[in-house]
FITOR-630319 format. One line per 8 residues: their letters; for each residue x, y, z of C-alpha. Coordinates in steps of 0.1 Angstrom, whole numbers, plus 5000, padded with zeros to 4 digits. Last residue first. Example, Ala and Ser with C-alpha at 12.3 -4.5 7.8 and 13.67 -1.06 7.14 Angstrom:
sa = 5137/4989/5071 ~ 5123/4955/5078
***
This chain:
xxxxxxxx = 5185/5022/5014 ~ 5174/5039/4986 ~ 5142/5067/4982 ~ 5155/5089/5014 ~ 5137/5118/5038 ~ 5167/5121/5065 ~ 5185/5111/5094 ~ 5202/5085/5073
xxxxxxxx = 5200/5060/5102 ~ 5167/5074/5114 ~ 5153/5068/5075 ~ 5123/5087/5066 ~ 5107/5077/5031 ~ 5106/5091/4999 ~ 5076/5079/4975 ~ 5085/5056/4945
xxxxxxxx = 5074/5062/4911 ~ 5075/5029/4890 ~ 5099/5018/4864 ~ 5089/4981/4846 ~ 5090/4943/4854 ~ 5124/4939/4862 ~ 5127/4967/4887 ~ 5133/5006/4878
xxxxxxxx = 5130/5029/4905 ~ 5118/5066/4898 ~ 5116/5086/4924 ~ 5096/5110/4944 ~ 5101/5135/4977 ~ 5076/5163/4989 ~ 5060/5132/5008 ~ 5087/5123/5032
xxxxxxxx = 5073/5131/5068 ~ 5042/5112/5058 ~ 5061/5079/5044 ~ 5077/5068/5081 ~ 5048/5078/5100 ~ 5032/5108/5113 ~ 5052/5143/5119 ~ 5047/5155/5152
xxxxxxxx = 5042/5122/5172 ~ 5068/5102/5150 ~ 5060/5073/5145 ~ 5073/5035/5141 ~ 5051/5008/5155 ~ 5017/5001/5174 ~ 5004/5030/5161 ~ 4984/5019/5140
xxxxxxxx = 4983/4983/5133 ~ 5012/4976/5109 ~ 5034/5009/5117 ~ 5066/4998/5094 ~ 5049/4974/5071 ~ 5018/4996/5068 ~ 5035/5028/5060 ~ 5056/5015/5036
xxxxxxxx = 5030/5001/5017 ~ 5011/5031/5023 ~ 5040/5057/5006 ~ 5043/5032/4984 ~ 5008/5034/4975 ~ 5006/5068/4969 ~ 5037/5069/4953 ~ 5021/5044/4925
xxxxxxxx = 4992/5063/4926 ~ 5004/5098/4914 ~ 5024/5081/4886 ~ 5001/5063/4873 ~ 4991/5089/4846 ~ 5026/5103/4836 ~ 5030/5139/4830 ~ 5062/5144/4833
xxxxxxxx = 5062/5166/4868 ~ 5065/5144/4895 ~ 5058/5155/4932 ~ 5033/5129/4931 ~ 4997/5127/4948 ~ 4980/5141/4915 ~ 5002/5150/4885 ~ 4984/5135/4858
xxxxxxxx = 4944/5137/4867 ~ 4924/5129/4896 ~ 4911/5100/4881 ~ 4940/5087/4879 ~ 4941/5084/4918 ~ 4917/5055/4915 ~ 4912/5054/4953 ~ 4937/5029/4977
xxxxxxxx = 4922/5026/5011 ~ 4946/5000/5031 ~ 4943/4970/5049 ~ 4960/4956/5080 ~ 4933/4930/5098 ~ 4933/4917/5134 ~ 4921/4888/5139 ~ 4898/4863/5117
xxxxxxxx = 4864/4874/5131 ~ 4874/4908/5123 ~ 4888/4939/5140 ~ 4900/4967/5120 ~ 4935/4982/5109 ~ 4944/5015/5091 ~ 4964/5025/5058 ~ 4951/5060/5038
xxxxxxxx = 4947/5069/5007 ~ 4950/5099/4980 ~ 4937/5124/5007 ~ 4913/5154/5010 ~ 4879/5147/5017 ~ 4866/5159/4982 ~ 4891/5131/4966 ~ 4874/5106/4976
xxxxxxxx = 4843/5105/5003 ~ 4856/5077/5017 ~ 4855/5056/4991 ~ 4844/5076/4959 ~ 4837/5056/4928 ~ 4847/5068/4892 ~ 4873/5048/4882 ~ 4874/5014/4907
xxxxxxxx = 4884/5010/4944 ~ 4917/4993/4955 ~ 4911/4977/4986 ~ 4949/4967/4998 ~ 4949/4938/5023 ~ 4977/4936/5042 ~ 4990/4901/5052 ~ 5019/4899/5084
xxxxxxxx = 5002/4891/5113 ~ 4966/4878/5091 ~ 4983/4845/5082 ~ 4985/4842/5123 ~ 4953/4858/5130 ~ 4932/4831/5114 ~ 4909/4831/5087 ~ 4931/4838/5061
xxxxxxxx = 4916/4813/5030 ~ 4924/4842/5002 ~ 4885/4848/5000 ~ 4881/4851/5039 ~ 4910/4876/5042 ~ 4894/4895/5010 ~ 4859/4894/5029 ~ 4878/4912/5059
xxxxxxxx = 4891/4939/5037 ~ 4859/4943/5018 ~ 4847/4947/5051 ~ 4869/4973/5063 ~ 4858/4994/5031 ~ 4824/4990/5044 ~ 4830/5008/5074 ~ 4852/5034/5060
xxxxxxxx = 4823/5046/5040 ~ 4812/5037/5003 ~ 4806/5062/4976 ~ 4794/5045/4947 ~ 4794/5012/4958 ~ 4812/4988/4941 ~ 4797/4967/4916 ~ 4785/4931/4925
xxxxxxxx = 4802/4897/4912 ~ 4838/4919/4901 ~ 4854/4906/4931 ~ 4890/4907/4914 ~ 4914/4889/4937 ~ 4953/4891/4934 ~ 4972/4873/4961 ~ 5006/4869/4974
xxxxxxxx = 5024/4898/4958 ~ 5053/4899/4986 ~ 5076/4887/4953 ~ 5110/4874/4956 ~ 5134/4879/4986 ~ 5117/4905/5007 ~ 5137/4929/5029 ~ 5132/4917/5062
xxxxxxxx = 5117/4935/5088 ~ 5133/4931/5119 ~ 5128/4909/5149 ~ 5139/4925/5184 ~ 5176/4932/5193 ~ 5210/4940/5173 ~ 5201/4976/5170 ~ 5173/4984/5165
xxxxxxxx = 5173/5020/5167 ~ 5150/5045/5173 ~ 5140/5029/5213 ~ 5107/5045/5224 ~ 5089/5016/5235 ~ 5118/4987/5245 ~ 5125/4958/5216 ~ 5101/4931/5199
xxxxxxxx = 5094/4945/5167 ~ 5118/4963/5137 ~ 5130/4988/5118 ~ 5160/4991/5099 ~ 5149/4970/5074 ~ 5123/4993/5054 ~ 5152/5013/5040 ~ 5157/4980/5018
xxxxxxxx = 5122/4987/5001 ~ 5139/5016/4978 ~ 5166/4996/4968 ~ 5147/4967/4948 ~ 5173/4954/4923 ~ 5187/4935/4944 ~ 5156/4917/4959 ~ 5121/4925/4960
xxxxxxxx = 5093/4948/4942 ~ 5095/4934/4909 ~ 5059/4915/4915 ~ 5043/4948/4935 ~ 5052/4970/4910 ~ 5038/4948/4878 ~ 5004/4938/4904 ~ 5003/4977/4905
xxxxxxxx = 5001/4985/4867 ~ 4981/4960/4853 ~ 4953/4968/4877 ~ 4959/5004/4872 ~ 4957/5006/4834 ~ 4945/5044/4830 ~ 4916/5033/4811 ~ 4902/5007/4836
xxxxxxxx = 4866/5008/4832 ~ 4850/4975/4818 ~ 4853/4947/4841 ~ 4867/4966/4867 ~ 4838/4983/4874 ~ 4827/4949/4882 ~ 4835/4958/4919 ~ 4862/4965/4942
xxxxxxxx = 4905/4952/4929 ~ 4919/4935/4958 ~ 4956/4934/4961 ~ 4968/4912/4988 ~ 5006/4919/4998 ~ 5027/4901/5024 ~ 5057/4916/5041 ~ 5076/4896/5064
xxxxxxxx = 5088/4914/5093 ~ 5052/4934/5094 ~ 5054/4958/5118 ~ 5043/4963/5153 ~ 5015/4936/5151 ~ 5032/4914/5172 ~ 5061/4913/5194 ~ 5048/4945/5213
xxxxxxxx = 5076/4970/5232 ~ 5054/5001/5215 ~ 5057/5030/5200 ~ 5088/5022/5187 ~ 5103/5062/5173 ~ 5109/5076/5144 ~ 5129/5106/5142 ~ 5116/5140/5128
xxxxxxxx = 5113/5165/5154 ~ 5145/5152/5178 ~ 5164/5148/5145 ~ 5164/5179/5124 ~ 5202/5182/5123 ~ 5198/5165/5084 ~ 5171/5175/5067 ~ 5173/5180/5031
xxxxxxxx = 5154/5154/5016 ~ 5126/5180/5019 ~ 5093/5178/5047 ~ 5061/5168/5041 ~ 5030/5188/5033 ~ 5016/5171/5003 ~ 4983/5185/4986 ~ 4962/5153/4977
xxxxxxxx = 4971/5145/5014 ~ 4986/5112/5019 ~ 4970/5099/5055 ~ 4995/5074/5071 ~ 4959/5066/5096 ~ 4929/5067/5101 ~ 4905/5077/5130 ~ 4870/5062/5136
xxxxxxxx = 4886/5028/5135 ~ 4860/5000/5114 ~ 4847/4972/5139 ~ 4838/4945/5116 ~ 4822/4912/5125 ~ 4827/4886/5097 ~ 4794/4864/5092 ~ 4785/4876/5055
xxxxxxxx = 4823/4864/5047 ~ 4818/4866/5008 ~ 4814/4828/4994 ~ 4847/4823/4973 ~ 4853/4824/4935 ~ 4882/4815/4916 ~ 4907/4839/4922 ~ 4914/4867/4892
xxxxxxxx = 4947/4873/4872 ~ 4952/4910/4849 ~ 4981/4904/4831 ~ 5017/4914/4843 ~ 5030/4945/4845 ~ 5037/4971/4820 ~ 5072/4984/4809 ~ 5074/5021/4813
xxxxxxxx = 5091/5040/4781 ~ 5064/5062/4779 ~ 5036/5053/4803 ~ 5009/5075/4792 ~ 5006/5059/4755 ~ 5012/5019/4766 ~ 4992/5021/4791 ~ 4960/5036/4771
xxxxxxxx = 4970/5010/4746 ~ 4966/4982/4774 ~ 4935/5003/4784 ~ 4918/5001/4754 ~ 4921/4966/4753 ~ 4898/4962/4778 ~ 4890/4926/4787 ~ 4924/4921/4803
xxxxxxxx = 4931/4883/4801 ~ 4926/4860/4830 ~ 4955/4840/4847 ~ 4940/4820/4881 ~ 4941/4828/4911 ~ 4937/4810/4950 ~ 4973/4793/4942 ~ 4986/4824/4952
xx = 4998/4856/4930 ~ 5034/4859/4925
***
């Protein structure tokens, strides 16, 4: 659940509840929208944006099937590095920050509901996709692609990784900001949530989820539905994530499903990042494959529906070396 930083707030748009309501189906929504009391933006934070990103979904997927057993020396994972920190994250820890009053006002596909909803049922038994997550791990020999008994794994969370929600709806979001100033919303969310030290920071990742009708990055012209990266800040090392209002690319974007559903294409999308960033937290410390990307890019021809206590959400397929194959359970 969100931290003691937020407090509960009530969707202003009721439009969108009923917008939710109609594209979803049978979907159950999250919980309400909650917002942090305010903080003093971090205008002392040094930020040194990468010039290269990376777990890039492409708007048009290129992954390979679920079928692809025998294909192991192109597709396994491999440790890039022998690194006790920064590898992966063992104990995964979600921030989602929600760019710019936008948010206020424009939220007709339901997004904000929508995300905190996954992110709070994403855990325990009923969670089966994030258990493929737990064969990787830190601390063991570059190259090794299997754990093993050795190193420290990730573990598969036991209630919510949700740990913060933060709307920062005091200025609106740039129209079309860069990559350099999504790093800094990252590092101003790690100063709002009281992370100004690299230990917090070794396991938090920060996702910047931009409002309807803005175009971080150059979204979608460039390309991708999102991308995962790290950045150097005065509090560490940072893990954060580029997450675009996919919906407004229409049903159907950045999912291999077909029914139609608006949030669909963004709940794979992050997913796919999620994943992504646990297993490879500061790229590419972690688990990669030097042909085919990380653990969600080899998989991205492959959806699911999981169903977790607080609704069904599309889930994107990832590589597993012990099932030598694109999976969505564990």
């Amino acid at each position: 659940m969100p931290s003691t930083h937020s407090t509960r707030r009530l969707l202003r748009d009721t439009a969108a509840l009923l917008a939710v309501g109609a594209a979803a189906l049978s979907f159950t929504t999250g919980p309400a929208r909650a917002e942090a009391h305010t903080h003093a933006h971090a205008t002392t934070t040094t930020i040194a944006a990468a010039s290269k990103h990376h777990g890039v979904k492409p708007i048009n997927g290129h992954g390979i099937t679920g079928d692809t057993h025998g294909l192991t020396d192109a597709d396994t994972l491999s440790l890039q590095t022998s690194d006790t920190t920064g590898a992966v994250s063992p104990t995964p820890t979600v921030y989602l920050v929600f760019w710019g009053s936008q948010w206020d006002s424009s939220d007709t596909a339901g997004v904000a509901n929508d995300l905190q909803g996954m992110f709070n049922g994403l855990y325990g038994g009923q969670d089966t996709w994030g258990t493929i997550l737990t064969q990787y791990c830190e601390g063991i020999a570059a190259g090794s692609t299997d754990c093993g008994a050795g190193g420290t794994a990730i573990q598969h969370p036991a209630s919510s990784p949700l740990a913060g929600v933060w709307f920062d709806d005091a200025n609106p979001e740039p129209d079309s900001p860069a990559a350099a100033d999504i790093a800094t919303e990252a590092a101003n969310a790690a100063a709002h949530f009281g992370n100004t030290t690299q230990d917090p920071n070794d396991n938090a990742q920060y996702v910047i989820v931009s409002a309807s009708g803005t175009h971080p990055d150059g979204f979608p012209n460039s390309g991708f539905c999102a991308w995962h990266d790290q950045t150097q800040s005065s509090y560490g090392t940072l893990a954060y994530t580029n997450l675009p209002y996919v919906p407004d690319m229409g049903a159907g974007a950045c999912t291999t499903e077909t029914d139609g559903r608006m949030l669909s294409g963004i709940e794979s999308t992050e997913t796919h990042e999620y994943a992504e960033t646990v297993t490879d937290f500061w790229p590419t410390n972690g688990w990669n494959n030097t042909a085919n990307g990380e653990i969600g890019d080899e998989c991205e021809n492959l959806d699911a529906y999981e169903t977790l206590s607080t609704g069904t959400y599309d889930v994107q397929g990832l590589w597993s070396n012990s099932a030598d194959s694109c999976v969505t359970s564990g």
